[in-house]
LUMFI-952338 format. One line per 10 residues: for each residue x, y, z of C-alpha. Coordinates in steps of 0.05 Angstrom, whole numbers, plus 5000, padded with zeros to 4 digits. Each point is the difference from the previous one (the first is absolute). Layout:
X Y Z; ...;
***
This chain:
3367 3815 8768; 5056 4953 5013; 4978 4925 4998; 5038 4959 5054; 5037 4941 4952; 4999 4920 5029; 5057 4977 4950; 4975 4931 5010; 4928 5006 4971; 4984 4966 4945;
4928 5000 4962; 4979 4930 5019; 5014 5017 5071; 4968 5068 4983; 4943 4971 4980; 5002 4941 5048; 4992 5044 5057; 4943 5039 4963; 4961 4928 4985; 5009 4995 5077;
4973 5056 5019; 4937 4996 4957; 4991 4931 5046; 4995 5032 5066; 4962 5057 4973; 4951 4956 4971; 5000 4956 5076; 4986 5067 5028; 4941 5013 4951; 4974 4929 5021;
5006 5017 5074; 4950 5062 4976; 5060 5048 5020; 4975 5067 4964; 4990 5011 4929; 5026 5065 4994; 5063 4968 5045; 5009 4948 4957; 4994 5050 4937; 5046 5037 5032;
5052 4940 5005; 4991 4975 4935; 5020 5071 4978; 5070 5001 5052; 5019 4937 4969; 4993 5027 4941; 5035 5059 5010; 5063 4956 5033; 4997 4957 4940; 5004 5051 4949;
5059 5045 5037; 5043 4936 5005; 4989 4986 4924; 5015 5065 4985; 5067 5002 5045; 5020 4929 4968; 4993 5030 4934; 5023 5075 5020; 5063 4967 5030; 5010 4950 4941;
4993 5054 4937; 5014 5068 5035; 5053 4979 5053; 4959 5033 5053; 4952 4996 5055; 4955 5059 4976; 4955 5029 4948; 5037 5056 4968; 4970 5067 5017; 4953 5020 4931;
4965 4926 5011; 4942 4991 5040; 4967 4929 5015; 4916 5009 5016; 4949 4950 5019; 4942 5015 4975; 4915 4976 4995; 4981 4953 5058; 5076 4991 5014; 5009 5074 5011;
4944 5003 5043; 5040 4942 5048; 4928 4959 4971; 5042 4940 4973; 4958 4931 5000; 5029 4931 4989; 5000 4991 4930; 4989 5085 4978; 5033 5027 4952; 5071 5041 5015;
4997 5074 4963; 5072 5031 5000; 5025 5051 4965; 5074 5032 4994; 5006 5070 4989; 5058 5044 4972; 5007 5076 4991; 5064 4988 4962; 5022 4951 4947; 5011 4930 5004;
5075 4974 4985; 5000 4933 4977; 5010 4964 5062; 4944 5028 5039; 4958 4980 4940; 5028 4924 5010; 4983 5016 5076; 4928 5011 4987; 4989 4942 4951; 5038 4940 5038;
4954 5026 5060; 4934 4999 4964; 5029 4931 4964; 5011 4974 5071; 4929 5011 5029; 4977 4976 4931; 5045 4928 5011; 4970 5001 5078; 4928 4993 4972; 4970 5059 5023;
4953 5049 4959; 5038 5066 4999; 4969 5066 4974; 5064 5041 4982; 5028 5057 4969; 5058 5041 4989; 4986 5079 4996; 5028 5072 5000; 4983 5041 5039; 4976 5045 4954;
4966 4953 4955; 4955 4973 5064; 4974 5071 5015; 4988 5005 4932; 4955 4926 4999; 4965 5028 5053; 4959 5059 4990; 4975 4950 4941; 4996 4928 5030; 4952 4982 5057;
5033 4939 5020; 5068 5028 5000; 4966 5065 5045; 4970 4941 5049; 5065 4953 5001; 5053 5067 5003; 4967 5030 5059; 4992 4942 5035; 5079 4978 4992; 5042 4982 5056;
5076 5014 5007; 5038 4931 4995; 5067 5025 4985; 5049 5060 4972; 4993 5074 5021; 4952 5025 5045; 5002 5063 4987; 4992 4990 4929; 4942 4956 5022; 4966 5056 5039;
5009 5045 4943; 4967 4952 4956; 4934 4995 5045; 5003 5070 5013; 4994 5001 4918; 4948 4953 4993; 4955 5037 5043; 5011 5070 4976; 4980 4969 4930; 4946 4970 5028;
4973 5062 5024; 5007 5031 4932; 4918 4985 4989; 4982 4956 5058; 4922 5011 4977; 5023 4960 4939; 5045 4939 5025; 4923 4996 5050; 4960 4996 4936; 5045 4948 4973;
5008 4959 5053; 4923 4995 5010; 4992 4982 4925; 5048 4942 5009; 4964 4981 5060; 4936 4999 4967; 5032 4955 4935; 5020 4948 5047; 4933 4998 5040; 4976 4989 4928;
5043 4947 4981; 4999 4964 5063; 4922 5015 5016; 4968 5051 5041; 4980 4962 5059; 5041 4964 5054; 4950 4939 5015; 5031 4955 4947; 5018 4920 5011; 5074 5009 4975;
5021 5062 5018; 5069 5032 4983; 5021 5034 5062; 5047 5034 4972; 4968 5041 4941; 4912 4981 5014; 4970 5060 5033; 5008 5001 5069; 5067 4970 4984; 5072 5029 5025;
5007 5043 4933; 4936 5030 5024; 5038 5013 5070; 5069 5019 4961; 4946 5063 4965; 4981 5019 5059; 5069 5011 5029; 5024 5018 4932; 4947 5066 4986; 5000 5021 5068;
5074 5011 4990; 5000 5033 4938; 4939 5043 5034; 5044 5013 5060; 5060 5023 4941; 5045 4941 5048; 4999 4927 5018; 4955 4980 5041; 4983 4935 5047; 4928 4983 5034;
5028 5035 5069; 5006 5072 4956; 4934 4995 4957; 4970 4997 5070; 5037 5067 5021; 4987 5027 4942; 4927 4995 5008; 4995 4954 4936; 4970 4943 5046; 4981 4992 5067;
5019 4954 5056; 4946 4950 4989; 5014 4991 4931; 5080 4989 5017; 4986 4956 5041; 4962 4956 4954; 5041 5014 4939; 5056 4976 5040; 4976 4932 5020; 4966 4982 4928;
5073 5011 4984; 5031 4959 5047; 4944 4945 4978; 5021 5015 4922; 5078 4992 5018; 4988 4937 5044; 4956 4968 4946; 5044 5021 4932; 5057 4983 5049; 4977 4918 5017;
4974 4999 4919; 5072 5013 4975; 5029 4952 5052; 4946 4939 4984; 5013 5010 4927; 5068 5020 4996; 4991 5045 4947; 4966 5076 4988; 4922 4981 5015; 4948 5050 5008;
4940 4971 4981; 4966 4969 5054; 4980 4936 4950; 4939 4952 5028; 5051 4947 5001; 5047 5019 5046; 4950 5030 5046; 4993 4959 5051; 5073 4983 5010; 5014 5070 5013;
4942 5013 5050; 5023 4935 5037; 5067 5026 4999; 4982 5064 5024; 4959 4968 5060; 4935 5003 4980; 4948 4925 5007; 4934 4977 4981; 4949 5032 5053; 4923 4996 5002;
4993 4972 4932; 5040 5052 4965; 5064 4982 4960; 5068 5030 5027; 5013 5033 4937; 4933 5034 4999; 5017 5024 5064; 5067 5029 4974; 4975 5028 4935; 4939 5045 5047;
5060 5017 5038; 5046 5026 4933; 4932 5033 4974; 4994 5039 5072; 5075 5038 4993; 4986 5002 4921; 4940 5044 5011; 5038 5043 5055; 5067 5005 4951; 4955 5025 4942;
4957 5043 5055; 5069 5040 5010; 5020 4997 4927; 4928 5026 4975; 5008 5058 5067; 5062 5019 4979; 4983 5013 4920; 4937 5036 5024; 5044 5040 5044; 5056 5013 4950;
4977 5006 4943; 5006 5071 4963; 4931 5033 5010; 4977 5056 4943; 5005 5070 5014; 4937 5009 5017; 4988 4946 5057; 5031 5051 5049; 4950 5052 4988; 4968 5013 5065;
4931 4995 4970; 4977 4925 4970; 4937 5004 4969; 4962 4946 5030; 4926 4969 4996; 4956 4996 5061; 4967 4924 5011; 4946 4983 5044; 5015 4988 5082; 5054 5044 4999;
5054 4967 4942; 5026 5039 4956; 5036 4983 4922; 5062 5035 4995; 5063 4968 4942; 4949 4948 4982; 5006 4976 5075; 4956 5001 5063; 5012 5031 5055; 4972 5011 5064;
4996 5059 5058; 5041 5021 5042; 4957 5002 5059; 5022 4948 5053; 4957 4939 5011; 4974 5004 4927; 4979 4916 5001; 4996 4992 5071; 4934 5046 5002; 4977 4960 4946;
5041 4937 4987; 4942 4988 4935; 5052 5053 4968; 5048 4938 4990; 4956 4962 4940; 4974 5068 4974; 5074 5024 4985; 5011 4936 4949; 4931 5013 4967; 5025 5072 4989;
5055 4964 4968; 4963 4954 4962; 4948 5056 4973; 5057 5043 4974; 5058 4942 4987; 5050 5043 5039; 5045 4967 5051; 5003 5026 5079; 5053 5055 5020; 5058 4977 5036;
4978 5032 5072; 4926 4968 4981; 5029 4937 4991; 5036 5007 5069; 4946 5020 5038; 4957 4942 4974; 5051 4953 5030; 5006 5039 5061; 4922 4987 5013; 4993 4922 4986;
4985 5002 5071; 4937 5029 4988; 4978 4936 4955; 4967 4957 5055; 4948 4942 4999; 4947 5061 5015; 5027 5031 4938; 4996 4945 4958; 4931 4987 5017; 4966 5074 4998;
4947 5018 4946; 5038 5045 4971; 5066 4962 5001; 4957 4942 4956; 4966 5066 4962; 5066 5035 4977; 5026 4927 4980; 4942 4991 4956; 5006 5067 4973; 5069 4985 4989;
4994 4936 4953; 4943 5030 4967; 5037 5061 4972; 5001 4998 4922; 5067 5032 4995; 5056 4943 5011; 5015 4982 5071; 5068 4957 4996; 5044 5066 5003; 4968 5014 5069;
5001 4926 5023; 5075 5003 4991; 4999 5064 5040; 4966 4966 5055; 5045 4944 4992; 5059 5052 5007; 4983 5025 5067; 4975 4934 5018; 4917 5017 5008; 4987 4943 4964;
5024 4948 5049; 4967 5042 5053; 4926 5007 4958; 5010 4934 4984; 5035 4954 5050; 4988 4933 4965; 5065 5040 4946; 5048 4985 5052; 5000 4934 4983; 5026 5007 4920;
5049 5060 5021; 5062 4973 4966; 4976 4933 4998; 5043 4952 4954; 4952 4946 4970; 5057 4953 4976; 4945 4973 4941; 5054 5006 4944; 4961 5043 4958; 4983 5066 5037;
5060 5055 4990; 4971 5045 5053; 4980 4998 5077; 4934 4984 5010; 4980 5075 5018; 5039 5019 4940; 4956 4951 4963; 4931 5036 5020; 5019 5069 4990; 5024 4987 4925;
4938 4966 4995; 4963 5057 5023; 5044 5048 4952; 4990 4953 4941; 4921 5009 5011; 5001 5077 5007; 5042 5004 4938; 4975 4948 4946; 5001 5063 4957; 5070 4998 4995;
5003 4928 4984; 5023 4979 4934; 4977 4927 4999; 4951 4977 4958; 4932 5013 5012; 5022 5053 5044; 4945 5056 4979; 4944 4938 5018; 5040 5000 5068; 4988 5067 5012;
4921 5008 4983; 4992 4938 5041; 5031 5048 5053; 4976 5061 4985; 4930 4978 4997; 5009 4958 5060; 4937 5009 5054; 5026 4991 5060; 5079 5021 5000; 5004 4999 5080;
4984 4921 4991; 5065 4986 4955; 5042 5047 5030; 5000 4960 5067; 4998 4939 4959; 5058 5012 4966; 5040 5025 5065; 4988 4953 5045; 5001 4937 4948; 5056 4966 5039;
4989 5025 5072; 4998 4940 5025; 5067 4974 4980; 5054 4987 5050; 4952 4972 5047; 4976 4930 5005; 4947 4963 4956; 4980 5016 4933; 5013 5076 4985; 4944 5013 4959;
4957 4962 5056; 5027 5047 5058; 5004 5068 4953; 4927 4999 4992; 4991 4984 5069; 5049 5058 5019; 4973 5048 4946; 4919 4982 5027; 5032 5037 5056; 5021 5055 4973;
4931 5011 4960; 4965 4992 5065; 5042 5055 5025; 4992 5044 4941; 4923 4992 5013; 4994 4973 4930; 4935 4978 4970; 4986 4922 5006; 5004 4997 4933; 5064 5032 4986;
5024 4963 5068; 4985 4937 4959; 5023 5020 4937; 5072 5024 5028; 4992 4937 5036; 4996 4952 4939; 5048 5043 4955; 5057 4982 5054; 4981 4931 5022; 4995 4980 4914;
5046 5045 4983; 5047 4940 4962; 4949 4965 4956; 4991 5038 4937; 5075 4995 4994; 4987 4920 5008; 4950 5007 4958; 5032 5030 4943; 5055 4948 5005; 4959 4937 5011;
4938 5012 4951; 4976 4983 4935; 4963 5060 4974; 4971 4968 4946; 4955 4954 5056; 4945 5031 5015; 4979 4963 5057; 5073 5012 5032; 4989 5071 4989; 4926 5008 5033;
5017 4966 5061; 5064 5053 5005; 4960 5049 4992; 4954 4975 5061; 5049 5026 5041; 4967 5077 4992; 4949 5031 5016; 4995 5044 4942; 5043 5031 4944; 5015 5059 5041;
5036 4941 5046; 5035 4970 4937; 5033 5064 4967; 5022 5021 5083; 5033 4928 5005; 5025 5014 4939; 5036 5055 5011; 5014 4973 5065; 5040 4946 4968; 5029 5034 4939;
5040 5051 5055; 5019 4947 5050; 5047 4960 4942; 5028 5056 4971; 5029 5025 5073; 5025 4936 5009; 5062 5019 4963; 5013 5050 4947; 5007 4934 4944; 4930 4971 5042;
4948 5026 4942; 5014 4972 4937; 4970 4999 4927; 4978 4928 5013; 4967 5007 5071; 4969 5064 4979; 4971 4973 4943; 4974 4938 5044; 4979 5052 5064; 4950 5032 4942;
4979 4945 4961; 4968 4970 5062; 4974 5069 5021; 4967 4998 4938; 4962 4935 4997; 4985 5004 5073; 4965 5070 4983; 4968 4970 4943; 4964 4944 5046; 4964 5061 5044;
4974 5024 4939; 4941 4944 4996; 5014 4919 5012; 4953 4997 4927; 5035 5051 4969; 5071 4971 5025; 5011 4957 4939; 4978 5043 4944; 5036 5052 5031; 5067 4969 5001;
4983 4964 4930; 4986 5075 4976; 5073 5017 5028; 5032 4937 4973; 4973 5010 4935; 5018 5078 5003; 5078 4977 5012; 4991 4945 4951; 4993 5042 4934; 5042 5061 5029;
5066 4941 5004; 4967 4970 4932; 4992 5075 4971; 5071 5017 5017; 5033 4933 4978; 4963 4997 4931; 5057 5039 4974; 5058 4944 5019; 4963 4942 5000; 4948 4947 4964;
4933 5010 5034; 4980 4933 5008; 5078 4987 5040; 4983 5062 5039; 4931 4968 5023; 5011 4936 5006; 5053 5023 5048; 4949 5042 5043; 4946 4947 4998; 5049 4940 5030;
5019 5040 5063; 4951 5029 5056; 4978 5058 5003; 5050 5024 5058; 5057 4989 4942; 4961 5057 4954; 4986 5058 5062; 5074 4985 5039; 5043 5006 4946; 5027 5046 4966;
5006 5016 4925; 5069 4990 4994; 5000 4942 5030; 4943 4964 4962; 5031 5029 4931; 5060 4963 5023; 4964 4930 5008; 4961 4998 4934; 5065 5014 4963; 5038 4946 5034;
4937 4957 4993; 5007 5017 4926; 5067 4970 5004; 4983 4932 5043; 5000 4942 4952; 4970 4957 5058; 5060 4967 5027; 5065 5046 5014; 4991 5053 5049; 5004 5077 4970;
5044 5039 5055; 5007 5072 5002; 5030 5059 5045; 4971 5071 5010; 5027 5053 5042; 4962 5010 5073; 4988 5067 5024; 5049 4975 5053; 5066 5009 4966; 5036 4947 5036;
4947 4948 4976; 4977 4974 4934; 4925 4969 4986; 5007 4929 4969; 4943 4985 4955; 4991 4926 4988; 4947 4964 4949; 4989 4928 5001; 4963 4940 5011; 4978 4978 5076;
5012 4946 5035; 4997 4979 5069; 5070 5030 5035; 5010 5055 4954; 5015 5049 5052; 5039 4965 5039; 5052 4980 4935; 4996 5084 4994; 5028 5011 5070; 5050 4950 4988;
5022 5032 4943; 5006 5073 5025; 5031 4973 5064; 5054 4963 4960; 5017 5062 4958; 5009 5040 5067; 4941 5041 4996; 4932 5011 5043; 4932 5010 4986; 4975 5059 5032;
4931 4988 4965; 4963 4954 4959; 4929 5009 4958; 4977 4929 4976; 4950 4986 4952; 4976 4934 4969; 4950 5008 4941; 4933 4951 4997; 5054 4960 4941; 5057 4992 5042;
5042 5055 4977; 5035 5033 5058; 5019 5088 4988; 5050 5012 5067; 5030 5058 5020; 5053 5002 5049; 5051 5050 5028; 5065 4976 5010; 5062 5035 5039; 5072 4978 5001;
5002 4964 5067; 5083 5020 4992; 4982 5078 5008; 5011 5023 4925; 4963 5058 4985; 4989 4982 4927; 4984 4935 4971; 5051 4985 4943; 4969 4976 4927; 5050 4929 5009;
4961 4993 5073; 4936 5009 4969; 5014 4948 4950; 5028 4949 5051; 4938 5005 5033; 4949 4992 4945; 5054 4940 4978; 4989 4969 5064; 4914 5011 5010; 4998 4971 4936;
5041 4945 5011; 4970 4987 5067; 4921 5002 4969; 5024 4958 4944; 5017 4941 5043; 4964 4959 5040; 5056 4970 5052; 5003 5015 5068; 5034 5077 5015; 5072 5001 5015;
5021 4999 5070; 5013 5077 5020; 5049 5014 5058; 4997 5040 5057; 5044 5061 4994; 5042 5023 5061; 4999 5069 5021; 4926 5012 4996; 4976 5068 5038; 4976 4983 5075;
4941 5048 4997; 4998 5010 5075; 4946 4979 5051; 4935 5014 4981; 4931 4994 5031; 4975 4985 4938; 4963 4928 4994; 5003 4960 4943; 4927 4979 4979; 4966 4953 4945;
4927 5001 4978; 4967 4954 4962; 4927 5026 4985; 4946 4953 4962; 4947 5069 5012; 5025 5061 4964; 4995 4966 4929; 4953 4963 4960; 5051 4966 4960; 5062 4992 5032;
5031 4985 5069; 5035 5067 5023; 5075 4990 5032; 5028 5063 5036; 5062 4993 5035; 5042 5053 5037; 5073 4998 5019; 5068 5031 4997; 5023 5016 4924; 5060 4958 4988;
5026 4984 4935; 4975 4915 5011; 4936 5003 5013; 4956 5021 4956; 5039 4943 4957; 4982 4944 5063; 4926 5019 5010; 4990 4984 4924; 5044 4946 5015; 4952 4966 5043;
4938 5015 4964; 5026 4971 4943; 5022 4940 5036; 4920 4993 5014; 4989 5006 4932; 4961 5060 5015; 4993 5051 4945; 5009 5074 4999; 4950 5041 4962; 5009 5066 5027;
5048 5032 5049; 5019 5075 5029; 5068 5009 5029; 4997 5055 5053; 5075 5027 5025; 4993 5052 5058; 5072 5011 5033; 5029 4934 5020; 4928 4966 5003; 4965 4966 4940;
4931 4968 4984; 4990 4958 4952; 4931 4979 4983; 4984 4939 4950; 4930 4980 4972; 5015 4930 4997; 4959 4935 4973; 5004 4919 5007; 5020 4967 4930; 4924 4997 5000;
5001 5076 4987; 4953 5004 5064; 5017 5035 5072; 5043 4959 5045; 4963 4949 5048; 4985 5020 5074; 5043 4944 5027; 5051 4969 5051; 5044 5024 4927; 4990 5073 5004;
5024 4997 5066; 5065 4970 4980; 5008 5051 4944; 4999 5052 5055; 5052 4977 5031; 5041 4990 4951; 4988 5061 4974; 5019 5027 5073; 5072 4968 4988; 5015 5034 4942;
4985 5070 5037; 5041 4977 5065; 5055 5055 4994; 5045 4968 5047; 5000 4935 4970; 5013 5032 4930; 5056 5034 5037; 5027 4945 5041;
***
């Protein structure tokens, strides 16, 4: 193919005119011009800068205005597929079926070197022809990016030839390269998670993303034995019209949305980061409506196209992948169910006969506890017809007898029920059973801690319940008696699913969810008293979670007027669980060691107080002293008795039953060590290898924490938790975990040292902290419609004056909040640092210099707000 030669190009003007281009392409993307247009230009002007590079070079080294006829020049990946977006990577690859002579060689390399020096990420190689047939029949990617290729320049007849190739090897064991391809898919969904409803998606590689929609296209070609566009899968019977149709706007919504993320950042950006969130959905159109954020709005818009993109991927695999021999037998042995069903490849299916739910539209719910009774998913043309039918789910359905009878049945079933909620989920029952769903479909609560959607959110919750077997937490096997013995199952089930129903609407969500779920009880035709139970589960659903942060176990009178909250134990271990599965779906990192521990502890010495209110004591004496001699019994061996229990007997009772071994064996021998005046520091690895646990010994005095923050904030780390405990004598046993605030994964020995240097030096003194400044740069976290909040409670605690605040984690302030109680010469006995995504809370038990609780005054008031300041994000950022 001859290449018409300018001689007065040049590769600044080259590139000039390229850098031009990209401007008008991205005005047309701003005028909302279409994404697969603008795609589509992106990919010309690539194509016109990469021809008049080559000429300039072909002219400049070969003296001539063509490729010579044994070279080919491919595009290939998105490129090839005329897919290019703003800042996407450029795949090219030069093939030869005859040897290079020295200056072609120099050809290829200036070119590569050229796109190199123009800043551009190039994928490139150089190939025979008989070496890339060869890489192929081994090398998926190569199979995927070779098929795909595009003819740029060269022969194209040896071009044809080559495609012709690639397909005929291909075809070699299509049943194979199908297998593959689906276990790649399957590693990624693995990698990147298997659901779509995430807060920062990648919409490029998340399910539902556009590799899932390059699979689909991808497997139904190598099915078909040729390539293959959405137009031709229809035709060939491998999707329908309704399903093209969908597939190819979630596509156009993908392009237009990757498209305006590359332009806004100016660089490769696929993840769809809380940050930059709402300047895309602005930028894309979307505004703040009916109390809803605009980039909630755009984020249930992405998770609407994700679902239909991995909809076709998932149809596609099911419909391509190799089946054994003997699925084409003519007889399937199947099982006959009740009504009708019938089991056949661990699936249900239904009749033939027409009008099979419309003469008895019941059939719906009875199909999912099929499901649920034999954990089997619904066939495909079940599925189908259960969407085709919604119709049939009317107010006069939802409020028949035996509508509310099969639900009950349903929720009551003792095998697990979560498989068959997602089913009903998948062909969208349960917004029709259940209209108050519709609401959390999708729904984006910008809290900065929750990775999922809020629907997301429930149905892990529900999973988590159904499967505390598989748990490997501690006190996992407790978790599961408390479930398996659990009296009323249809009671938690609904608590645990509709938890947060009443988010995204106004007023308190735990306030509207109950009033929402009372509703859906009614409608069931519930009992009163499982009405009111479901009722209280979702209204209090938050404040053994409080609880466990804000309490003093060790105070008995704390702990009996907690445990007022129930009505019985039965209550208690349902909350429990209740609680245990809503933190650990908040994110996969939610649930750790400490808050389990915490979660359990408090379960504990709640349960203890419904034993017997004269009892309660001697009971948790008896359990104190029990823990007592089992740390003394397995310390002996280490350490002097009388160090080991003067230890025990200076802390509270809390100290003995919350922590662990370790961590107690790791205070009495740095106790050992403490001559009384020098602080004894020490580091221990976390089971989070990017963090290490500081233990600190020493004496207390009043704005001890707050040196300790300044400390780890001027050695460019954070605390993501802190354990303090001050014995009866003054002697303080801290732990903290620390992580480099710089992003190192590991935490040098010379850091380590620097830091203990400095906590030393900075507990040693007594002179006002240094002065730390503000660094620039620090992440914008996004808008959120999460509020800051401070407590200051004089009624949970006997002793002390409990401080909870609540705010955005940022590397300052856990450093200004000490800041200003130390400034009030207020003293910290006790505090629990809670991290969940980009939230913390912090709560301090906190004394006068008297040593009593804080006065009720015009004072406490001021300490609020001050304490408000510290959490005001945008201030911090300003």
């Amino acid at each position: 193919m001859a290449l018409a030669y300018a001689p007065d190009t040049e590769i600044p003007s080259i590139f000039s005119h390229y850098q031009s281009d990209l401007k008008t392409i991205q005005h047309l993307h701003e005028a909302e011009e279409s994404a697969r247009e603008v795609v589509r230009a992106i990919t010309e002007a690539t194509d016109t800068l990469i021809l008049r590079l080559l000429l300039d070079y072909l002219h400049r080294i070969l003296q001539r205005d063509e490729l010579p006829a044994h070279l080919l020049l491919l595009a290939q990946g998105g490129y090839g597929r005329r897919e290019l977006h703003p800042q996407s990577d450029i795949d090219i690859i030069f093939l030869h079926n005859q040897e290079l002579n020295l200056k072609e060689t120099q050809l290829i390399k200036s070119f590569f070197q050229c796109l190199y020096d123009l800043g551009f990420h190039v994928g490139h190689c150089c190939r025979s022809y008989k070496h890339a047939l060869e890489i192929l029949s081994n090398d998926m990617h190569s199979q995927t990016a070779m098929s795909e290729s595009r003819f740029l320049a060269g022969d194209w007849h040896l071009f044809e030839q080559f495609k012709n190739d690639i397909w005929r090897v291909l075809s070699r064991n299509r049943s194979e390269q199908i297998r593959k391809k689906i276990l790649e898919r399957n590693e990624r969904v693995a990698k990147f998670g298997t659901t779509i409803n995430i807060t920062e998606p990648n919409i490029k590689e998340s399910p539902g993303g556009l590799r899932d929609y390059h699979f689909g296209i991808w497997v139904g070609s190598l099915y078909e034995g040729r390539g293959m566009n959405l137009v031709q899968l229809k035709r060939s019977r491998l999707i329908d019209d309704h399903m093209m149709t969908k597939v190819q706007k979630a596509v156009e919504f993908l392009w237009r949305l990757r498209n305006d993320l590359h332009f806004f950042t100016r660089r490769e950006q696929d993840v769809l980061a809380l940050p930059i969130q709402h300047q895309i959905s602005t930028r894309l159109g979307y505004r703040d409506l009916r109390g809803r954020l605009a980039e909630e709005e755009m984020m249930r818009e992405y998770y609407k196209h994700a679902l239909t993109i991995r909809q076709f991927a998932e149809s596609i695999d099911r419909k391509c992948s190799p089946k054994p021999f003997w699925s084409f037998l003519k007889v399937k042995p199947c099982k006959t169910l009740p009504d009708g069903f019938y089991l056949r490849n661990n699936k249900i299916h239904i009749p033939t006969a027409f009008q099979f739910f419309e003469h008895h539209p019941q059939r719906l719910l009875t199909t999912f506890i099929h499901a649920a009774k034999y954990q089997v998913e619904l066939a495909d043309e079940t599925a189908e017809a259960i969407r085709d039918n919604l119709d049939l789910v009317d107010q006069a359905f939802l409020h028949h007898k035996e509508t509310a009878a099969l639900l009950c049945e349903f929720f009551s079933l003792p095998e697990p029920i979560d498989h068959a909620v997602q089913e009903m989920r998948r062909t969208k029952m349960l917004e029709r059973i259940f209209p108050e769903w519709r609401s959390i479909i999708f729904l984006v609560r910008y809290d900065l801690a929750h990775r999922y959607t809020v629907d997301e959110h429930s149905l892990r919750c529900l999973y988590h319940l159904e499967h505390l077997h598989e748990d490997q937490a501690k006190y996992s096997r407790e978790r599961h008696s408390l479930w398996e013995e659990c009296p009323r199952k249809d009671v938690l089930r609904l608590s645990v699913l509709f938890h947060d129903i009443g988010k995204g609407r106004d007023g308190d969500h735990s306030i509207v969810g109950a009033r929402l779920v009372d509703n859906i009880c009614r409608r069931m035709r519930l009992s009163d008293e499982k009405r009111k139970q479901v009722v209280f589960f979702v209204k209090h659903h938050l404040i053994m979670n409080q609880a466990s942060q804000r309490l003093d176990f060790s105070d008995r009178k704390a702990l009996a007027d907690f445990s007022d909250s129930f009505e019985s134990p039965d209550d208690l271990n349902m909350m429990y669980l209740m609680t245990y599965v809503d933190v650990r779906s908040v994110s996969p990192e939610s649930m750790n060691e400490w808050k389990n521990n915490l979660l359990w502890q408090l379960f504990l010495a709640t349960r203890d107080v419904f034993v017997s209110e004269s009892l309660l004591d001697e009971d948790h004496q008896v359990l104190v002293i029990s823990r007592k001699e089992e740390i003394i019994r397995t310390l002996a061996k280490e350490f002097d008795l009388d160090l080991v229990r003067n230890h025990l007997d200076n802390l509270p009772p809390s100290y003995l039953l919350n922590q662990s071994m370790e961590n107690i064996r790791q205070h009495v021998s740095m106790i050992r060590q403490f001559d009384g005046s020098k602080p004894i520091t020490r580091f221990y690895p976390h089971i989070d290898p990017g963090c290490r646990e500081l233990v600190l010994v020493c004496r207390d005095k009043v704005g001890l924490f707050h040196r300790i923050c300044t400390a780890v904030l001027m050695e460019n780390f954070t605390i993501e938790e802190a354990r303090l405990n001050t014995r009866n004598d003054g002697i303080v046993a801290n732990n903290i975990v620390i992580r480099d605030s710089m992003g190192g994964k590991n935490v040098s020995e010379s850091r380590q040292f620097l830091l203990q240097e400095r906590v030393t030096q900075l507990l040693l003194s007594d002179s006002d902290m240094p002065p730390i400044p503000k660094k620039p740069g620090a992440g914008f976290l996004g808008r959120s419609s999460f509020e800051n909040r401070i407590k200051i409670l004089n009624d949970i605690s006997t002793r002390y004056t409990v401080i909870e605040t609540r705010g955005v984690n940022r590397p300052r302030v856990l450093q200004e909040l000490t800041a200003v109680l130390s400034s009030r010469n207020i003293n910290i006995l006790f505090a629990r640092i809670t991290k969940e995504g980009n939230r913390v809370t912090n709560v301090f038990y906190v004394t006068c210099p008297s040593a009593e609780k804080l006065l009720e005054d015009q004072s406490l008031a001021d300490l609020k707000q001050a304490l408000l300041v510290c959490l005001d994000y945008t201030d911090a950022h300003g």
